[in-house]
C-alpha positions in Angstrom: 131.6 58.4 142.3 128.6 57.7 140.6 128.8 54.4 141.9 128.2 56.0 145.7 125.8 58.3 144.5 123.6 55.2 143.3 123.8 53.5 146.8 123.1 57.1 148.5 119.8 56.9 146.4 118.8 53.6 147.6 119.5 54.2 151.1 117.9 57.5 151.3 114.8 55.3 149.5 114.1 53.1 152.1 115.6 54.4 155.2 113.4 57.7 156.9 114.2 59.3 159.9 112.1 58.8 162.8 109.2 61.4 163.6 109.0 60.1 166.7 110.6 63.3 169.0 109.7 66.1 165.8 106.0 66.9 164.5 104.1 65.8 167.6 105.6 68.3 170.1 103.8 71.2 169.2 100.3 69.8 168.3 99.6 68.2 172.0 98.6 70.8 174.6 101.6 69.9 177.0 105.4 69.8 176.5 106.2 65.9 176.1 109.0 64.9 177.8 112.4 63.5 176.2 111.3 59.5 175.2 114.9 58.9 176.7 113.1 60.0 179.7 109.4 58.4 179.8 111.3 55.2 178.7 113.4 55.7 182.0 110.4 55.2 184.0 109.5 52.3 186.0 106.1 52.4 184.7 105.7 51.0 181.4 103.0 51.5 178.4 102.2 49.7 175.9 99.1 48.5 173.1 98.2 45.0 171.8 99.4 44.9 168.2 97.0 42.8 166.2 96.9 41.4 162.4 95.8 44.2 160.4 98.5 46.3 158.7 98.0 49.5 157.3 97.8 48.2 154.2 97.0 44.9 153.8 97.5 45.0 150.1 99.7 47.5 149.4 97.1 49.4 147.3 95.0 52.5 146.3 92.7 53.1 149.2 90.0 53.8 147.4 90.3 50.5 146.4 91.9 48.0 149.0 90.5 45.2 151.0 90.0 47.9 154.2 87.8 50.0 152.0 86.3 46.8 149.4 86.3 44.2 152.3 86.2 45.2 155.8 84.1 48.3 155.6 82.0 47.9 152.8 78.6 46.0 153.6 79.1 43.6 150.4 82.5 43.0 151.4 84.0 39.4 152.3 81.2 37.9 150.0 78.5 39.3 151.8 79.3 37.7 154.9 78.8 41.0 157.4 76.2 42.5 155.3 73.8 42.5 157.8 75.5 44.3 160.3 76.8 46.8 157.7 80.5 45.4 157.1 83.2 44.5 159.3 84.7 47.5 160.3 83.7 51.2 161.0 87.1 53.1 160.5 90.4 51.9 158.7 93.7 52.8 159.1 94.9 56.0 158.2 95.3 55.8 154.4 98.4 56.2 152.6 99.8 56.0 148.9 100.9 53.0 147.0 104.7 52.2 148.1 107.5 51.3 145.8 109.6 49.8 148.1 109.5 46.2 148.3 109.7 46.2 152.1 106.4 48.3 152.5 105.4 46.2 154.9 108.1 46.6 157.2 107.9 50.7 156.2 104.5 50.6 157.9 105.6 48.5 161.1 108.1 51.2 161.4 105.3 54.0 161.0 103.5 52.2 163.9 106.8 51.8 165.8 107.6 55.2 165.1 103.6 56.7 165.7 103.0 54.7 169.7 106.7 55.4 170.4 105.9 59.2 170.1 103.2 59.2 172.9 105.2 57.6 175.3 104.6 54.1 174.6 107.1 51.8 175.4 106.2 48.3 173.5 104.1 46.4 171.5 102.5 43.6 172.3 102.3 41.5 169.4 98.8 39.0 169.7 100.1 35.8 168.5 97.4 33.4 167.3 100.0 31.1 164.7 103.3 30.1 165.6 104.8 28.6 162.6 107.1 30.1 159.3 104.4 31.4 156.4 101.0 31.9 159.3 100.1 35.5 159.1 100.5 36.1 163.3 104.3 34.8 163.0 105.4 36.4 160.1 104.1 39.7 161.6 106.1 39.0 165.0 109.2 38.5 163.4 108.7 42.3 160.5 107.7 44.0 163.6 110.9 42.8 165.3 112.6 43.7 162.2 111.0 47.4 162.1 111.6 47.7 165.5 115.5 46.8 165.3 115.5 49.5 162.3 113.9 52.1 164.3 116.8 51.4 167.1 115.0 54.5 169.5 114.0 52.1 172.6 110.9 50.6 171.8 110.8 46.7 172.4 108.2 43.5 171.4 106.5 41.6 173.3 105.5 37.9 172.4 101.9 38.0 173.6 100.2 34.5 173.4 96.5 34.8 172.0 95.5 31.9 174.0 91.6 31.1 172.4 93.7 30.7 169.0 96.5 28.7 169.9 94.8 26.3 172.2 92.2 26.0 169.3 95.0 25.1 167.1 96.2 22.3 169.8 99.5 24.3 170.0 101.4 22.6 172.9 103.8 24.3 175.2 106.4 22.3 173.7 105.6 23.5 170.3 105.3 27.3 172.0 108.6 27.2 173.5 110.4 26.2 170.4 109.2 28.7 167.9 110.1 31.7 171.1 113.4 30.0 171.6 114.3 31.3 167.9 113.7 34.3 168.5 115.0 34.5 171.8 118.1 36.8 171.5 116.5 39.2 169.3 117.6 42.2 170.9 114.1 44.3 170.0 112.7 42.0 172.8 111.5 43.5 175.7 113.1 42.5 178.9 113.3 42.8 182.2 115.8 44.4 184.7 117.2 41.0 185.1 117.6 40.4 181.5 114.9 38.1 180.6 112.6 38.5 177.7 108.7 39.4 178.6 105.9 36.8 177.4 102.4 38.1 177.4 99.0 36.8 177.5 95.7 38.0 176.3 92.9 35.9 177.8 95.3 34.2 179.8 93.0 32.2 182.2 91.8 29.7 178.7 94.8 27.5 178.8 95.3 25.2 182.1 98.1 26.1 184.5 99.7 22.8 182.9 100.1 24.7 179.1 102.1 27.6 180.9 104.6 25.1 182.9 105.3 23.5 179.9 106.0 26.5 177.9 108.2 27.7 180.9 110.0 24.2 181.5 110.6 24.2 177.9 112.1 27.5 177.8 114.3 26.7 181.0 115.5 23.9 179.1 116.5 25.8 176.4 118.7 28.1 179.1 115.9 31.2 178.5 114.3 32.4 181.7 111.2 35.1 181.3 109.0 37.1 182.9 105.1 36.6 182.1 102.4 38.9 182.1 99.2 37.4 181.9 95.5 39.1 181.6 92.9 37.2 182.3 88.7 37.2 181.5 88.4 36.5 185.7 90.2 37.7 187.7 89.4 36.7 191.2 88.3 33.6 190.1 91.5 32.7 188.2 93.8 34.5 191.0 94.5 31.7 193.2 95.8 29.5 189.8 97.4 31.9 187.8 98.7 34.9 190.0 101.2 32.5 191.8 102.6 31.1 188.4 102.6 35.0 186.4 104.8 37.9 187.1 102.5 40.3 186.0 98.9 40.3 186.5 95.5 41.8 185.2 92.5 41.5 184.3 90.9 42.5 180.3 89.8 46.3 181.2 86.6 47.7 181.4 84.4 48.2 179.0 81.8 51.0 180.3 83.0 53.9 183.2 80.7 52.7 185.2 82.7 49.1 185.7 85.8 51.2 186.2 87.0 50.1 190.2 89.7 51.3 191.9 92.5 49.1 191.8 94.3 50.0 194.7 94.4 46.8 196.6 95.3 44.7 193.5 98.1 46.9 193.2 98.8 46.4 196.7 98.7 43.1 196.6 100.5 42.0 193.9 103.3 44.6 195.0 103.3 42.7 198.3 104.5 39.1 195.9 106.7 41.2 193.7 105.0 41.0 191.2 103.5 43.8 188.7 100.0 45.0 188.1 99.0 45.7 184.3 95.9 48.0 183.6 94.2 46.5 180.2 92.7 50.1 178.5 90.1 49.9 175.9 88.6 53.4 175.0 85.6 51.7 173.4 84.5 48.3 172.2 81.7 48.3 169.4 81.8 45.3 167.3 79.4 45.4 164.3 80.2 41.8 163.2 78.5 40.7 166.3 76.1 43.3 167.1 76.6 44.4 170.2 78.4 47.5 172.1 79.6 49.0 175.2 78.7 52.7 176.4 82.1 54.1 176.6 80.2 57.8 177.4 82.0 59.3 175.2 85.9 60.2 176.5 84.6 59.3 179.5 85.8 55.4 179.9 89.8 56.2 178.4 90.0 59.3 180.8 88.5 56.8 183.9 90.4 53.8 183.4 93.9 56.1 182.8 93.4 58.5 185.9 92.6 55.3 188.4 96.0 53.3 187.0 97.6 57.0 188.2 96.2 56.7 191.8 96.6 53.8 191.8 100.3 52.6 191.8 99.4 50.4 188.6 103.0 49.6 187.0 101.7 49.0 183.6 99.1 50.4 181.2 98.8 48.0 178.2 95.9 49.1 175.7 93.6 46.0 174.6 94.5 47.3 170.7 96.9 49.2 168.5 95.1 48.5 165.2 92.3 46.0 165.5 89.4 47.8 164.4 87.1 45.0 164.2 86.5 45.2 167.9 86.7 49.5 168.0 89.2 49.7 170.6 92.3 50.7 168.9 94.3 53.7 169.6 96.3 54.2 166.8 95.2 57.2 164.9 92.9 56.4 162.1 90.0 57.2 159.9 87.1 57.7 162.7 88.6 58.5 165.7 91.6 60.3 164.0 94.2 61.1 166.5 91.7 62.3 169.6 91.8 59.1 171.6 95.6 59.3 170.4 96.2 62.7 171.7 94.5 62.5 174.6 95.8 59.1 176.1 99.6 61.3 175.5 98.8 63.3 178.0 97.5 60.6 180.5 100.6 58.3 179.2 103.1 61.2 180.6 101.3 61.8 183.8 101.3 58.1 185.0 105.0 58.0 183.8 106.7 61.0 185.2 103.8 61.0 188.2 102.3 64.6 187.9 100.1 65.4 185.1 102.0 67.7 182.7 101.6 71.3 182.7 98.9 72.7 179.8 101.3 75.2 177.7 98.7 75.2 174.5 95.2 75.3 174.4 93.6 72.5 172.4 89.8 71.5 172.0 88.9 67.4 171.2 85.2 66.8 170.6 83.4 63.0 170.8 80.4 61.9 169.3 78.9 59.6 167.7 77.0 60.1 164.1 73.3 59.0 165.0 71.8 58.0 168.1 71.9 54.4 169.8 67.9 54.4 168.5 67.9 55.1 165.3 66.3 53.8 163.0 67.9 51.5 160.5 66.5 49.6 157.5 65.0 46.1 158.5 65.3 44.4 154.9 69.3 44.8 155.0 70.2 44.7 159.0 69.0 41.8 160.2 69.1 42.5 164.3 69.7 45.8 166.0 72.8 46.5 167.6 72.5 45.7 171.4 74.8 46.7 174.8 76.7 43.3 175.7 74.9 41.8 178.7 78.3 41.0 180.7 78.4 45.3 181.1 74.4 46.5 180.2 74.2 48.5 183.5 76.1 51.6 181.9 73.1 53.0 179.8 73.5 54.7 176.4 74.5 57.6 176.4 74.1 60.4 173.1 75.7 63.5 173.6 78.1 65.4 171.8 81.7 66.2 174.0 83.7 68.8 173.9 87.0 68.5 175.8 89.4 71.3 176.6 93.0 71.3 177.5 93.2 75.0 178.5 96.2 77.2 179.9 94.1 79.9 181.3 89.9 80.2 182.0 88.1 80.4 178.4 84.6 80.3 177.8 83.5 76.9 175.4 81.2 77.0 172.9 79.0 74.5 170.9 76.9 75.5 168.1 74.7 72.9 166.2 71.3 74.0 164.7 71.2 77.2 165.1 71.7 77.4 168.3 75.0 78.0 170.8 75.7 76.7 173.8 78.4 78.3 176.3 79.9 77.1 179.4 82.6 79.1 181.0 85.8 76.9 181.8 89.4 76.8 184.1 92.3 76.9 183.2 92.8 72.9 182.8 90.8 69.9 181.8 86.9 70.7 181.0 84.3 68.7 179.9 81.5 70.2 178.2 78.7 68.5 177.0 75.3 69.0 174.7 72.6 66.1 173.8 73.1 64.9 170.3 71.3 66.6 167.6 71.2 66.3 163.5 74.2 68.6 162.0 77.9 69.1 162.3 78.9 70.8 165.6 81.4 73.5 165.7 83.3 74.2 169.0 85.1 77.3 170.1 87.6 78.8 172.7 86.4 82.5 173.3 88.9 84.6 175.8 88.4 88.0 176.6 85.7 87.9 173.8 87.9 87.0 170.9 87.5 83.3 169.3 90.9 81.7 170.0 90.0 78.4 168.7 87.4 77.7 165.9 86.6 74.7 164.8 83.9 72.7 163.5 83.1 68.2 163.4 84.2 66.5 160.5 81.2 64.2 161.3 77.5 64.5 160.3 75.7 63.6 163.0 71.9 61.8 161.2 68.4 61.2 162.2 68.3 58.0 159.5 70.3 55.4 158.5 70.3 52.3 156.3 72.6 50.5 159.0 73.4 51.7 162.4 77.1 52.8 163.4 77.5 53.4 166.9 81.5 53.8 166.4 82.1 57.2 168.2 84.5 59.5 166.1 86.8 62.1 167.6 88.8 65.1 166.4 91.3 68.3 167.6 91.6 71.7 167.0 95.6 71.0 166.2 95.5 68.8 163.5 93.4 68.8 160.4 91.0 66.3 159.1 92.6 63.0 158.1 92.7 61.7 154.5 88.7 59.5 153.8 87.7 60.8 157.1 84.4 58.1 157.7 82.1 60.3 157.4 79.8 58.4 155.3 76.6 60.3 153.7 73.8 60.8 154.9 70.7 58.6 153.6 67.4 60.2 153.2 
């Protein structure tokens, strides 16, 4: 007996049970359907999962390499220290594990967390194909987490092309580190039973380098189905739609380059083939600094509505977790589960085809914490942060956001300085907006003048700076401020 007591402790240890169909029903403002259900549907979701764990280190937070390296100006021996560090947000923080397989615990989190919005797969960005390189060995834990999980969720191989074709990788070479993995059954495949191979930046490698990984394969007895996006997508249409099964382009970047897709769709349904719609909610990237003007909720809300109308087959988001570039969705540190929350609902809708009924009230709000002009200090940021030329005509944009999911008309209310600003509200989706101004907003729900919902940014928005941060944080009325919330202080 005390012999199958001691392996009952080590299997409750390591094993958890999924939260995946649990805690995130009540907190969005519509019912979520079964995931048996979403995953039934011919439309599929997924995100781009990149290198960065949720803990790279396994250590305290308040001392590992997100909050040391990445974030801190100083960090990686100075080498981003004048654009202010690497990063803007981190992961959501979490306590030092015991358990020897805490890396495959947080693949499992991750598995578990995009799973219980309706997301069907990760995409994992391959830039290394061989035993020991950091991009394979996280292929092959997040197949593992992903085989552990067993609730539907698959993995996609998804060729980061710049890296490997830097690397001289051939599609000899390509084909025989997939082949091993072939017949893992966390693969995602298609109705025919072949496994899915993705492509980010797709249109880098010559048509040659994607026959050879495809003759390869065939040698090897394994058919697939590739889904390639590409940087141009007219321009590379007439070479790579013919050879790829599923075909998009990298996703917008500002509302304003946001197009309606309907004869793409068309199209490509006219071949047989599927269109994927690449989703980035923003794209700020300090290291290099420059932005995009995502206006706020503006750009996710766009890009997800015009996949619903139309026909897309497959919403794939540009990043789970790589918050160098500021457009991942998992829930973290800045954004903290707004963008997560919100893309649910949107997720649902272009799955089931009818956006979900509001049952709860809920209030996100957007901002960012300063304005795209101020001021920063010359003597440690060397440039000022600019709006990428390739998508400048969307012009910045510094207001504070308030949206509401609302199951009956409401009145809204911002407050910052002193001063409140109402603006009455349907029963639905309402946008509500006020210019940017020094403080910490507070937003409310008043109905039939009682305050239903009360609640107030965990951001300081600043009129100074030492260096700029044009990351835009989010929050909801259902949740409560994360653990190391980037809210850094305020310089004087």
């Amino acid at each position: 007996m005390p012999y199958i007591v001691a392996i009952l402790a080590i299997f409750c240890a390591f094993t958890r049970p999924s939260f995946a169909d649990a805690p995130i029903l009540p907190l969005l403002p519509f019912d979520r359907p079964s995931l048996t259900t979403l995953q039934a549907s011919d439309h599929k979701a997924c995100a781009v999962w990149h290198v960065w764990r949720t803990s790279m280190d396994n250590k305290d937070p308040a001392s590992d390499q997100f909050t040391l390296q990445q974030m801190s100006p100083t960090g990686n021996n100075g080498l981003y220290y004048g654009s202010g560090g690497r990063m803007r947000q981190r992961p959501l923080p979490r306590p030092v594990s015991s358990d020897p397989q805490w890396k495959i615990r947080d693949m499992e989190d991750d598995v578990d967390r995009a799973s219980a919005i309706g997301l069907d797969c990760f995409f994992l960005s391959l830039c290394t194909i061989s035993n020991g390189s950091v991009c394979w060995d996280e292929f092959r834990d997040l197949l593992v987490a992903a085989n552990n999980r067993n609730n539907g969720f698959k993995i996609v191989p998804m060729m980061d092309v710049a890296s490997l074709m830097n690397a001289g990788k051939t599609g000899a070479e390509i084909a025989s580190a997939l082949a091993s993995i072939a017949n893992n059954p966390a693969l995602m495949r298609d109705k025919n039973g072949h496994i899915y191979i993705g492509a980010t930046n797709g249109d880098l490698a010559p048509l040659s380098w994607w026959q050879a990984i495809k003759s390869n394969l065939l040698q090897r007895g394994i058919e697939a189905s590739y889904v390639l996006t590409v940087q141009a997508y007219v321009k590379s249409k007439p070479t790579y739609m013919p050879f790829a099964d599923g075909y998009g382009n990298m996703g917008a970047g500002t509302p304003l380059s946001v197009t309606d897709a309907s004869d793409r769709v068309a199209e490509l349904h006219q071949l047989g083939k599927i269109h994927v719609t690449s989703i980035k909610p923003q794209d700020f990237r300090p290291s290099k600094f420059w932005y995009l003007e995502p206006n706020n909720s503006v750009l996710l809300r766009s890009v997800l509505t015009n996949a619903i109308s139309s026909g897309s087959d497959w919403l794939l988001f540009n990043s789970w977790n790589d918050r160098t570039e500021s457009h991942e969705l998992a829930p973290s540190t800045g954004t903290q589960y707004a963008l997560y929350d919100v893309a649910a609902y949107y997720i649902t809708w272009f799955k089931t085809g009818s956006p979900p009924p509001i049952v709860r009230d809920v209030l996100y709000y957007f901002h960012r914490i300063m304005w795209t002009t101020t001021p920063f200090d010359p003597t440690k940021q060397t440039m000022a942060f600019f709006r990428h030329p390739s998508e400048d005509k969307q012009q910045p944009v510094n207001e504070i956001e308030l949206l509401a999911f609302l199951t009956a008309p409401g009145k809204l209310q911002i407050s910052l300085g002193g001063k409140a600003t109402p603006q009455d509200a349907l029963a639905g989706i309402t946008s509500f907006r006020i210019p940017l101004a020094a403080g910490k907003p507070t937003f409310k729900l008043i109905r039939n003048g009682l305050t239903k919902i009360k609640l107030t940014s965990a951001f300081q928005i600043r009129n100074t700076t030492t260096w700029q941060d044009l990351l835009y944080r989010g929050g909801g009325s259902t949740r409560p401020v994360v653990d190391m919330v980037a809210n850094p202080p305020v310089t004087q």
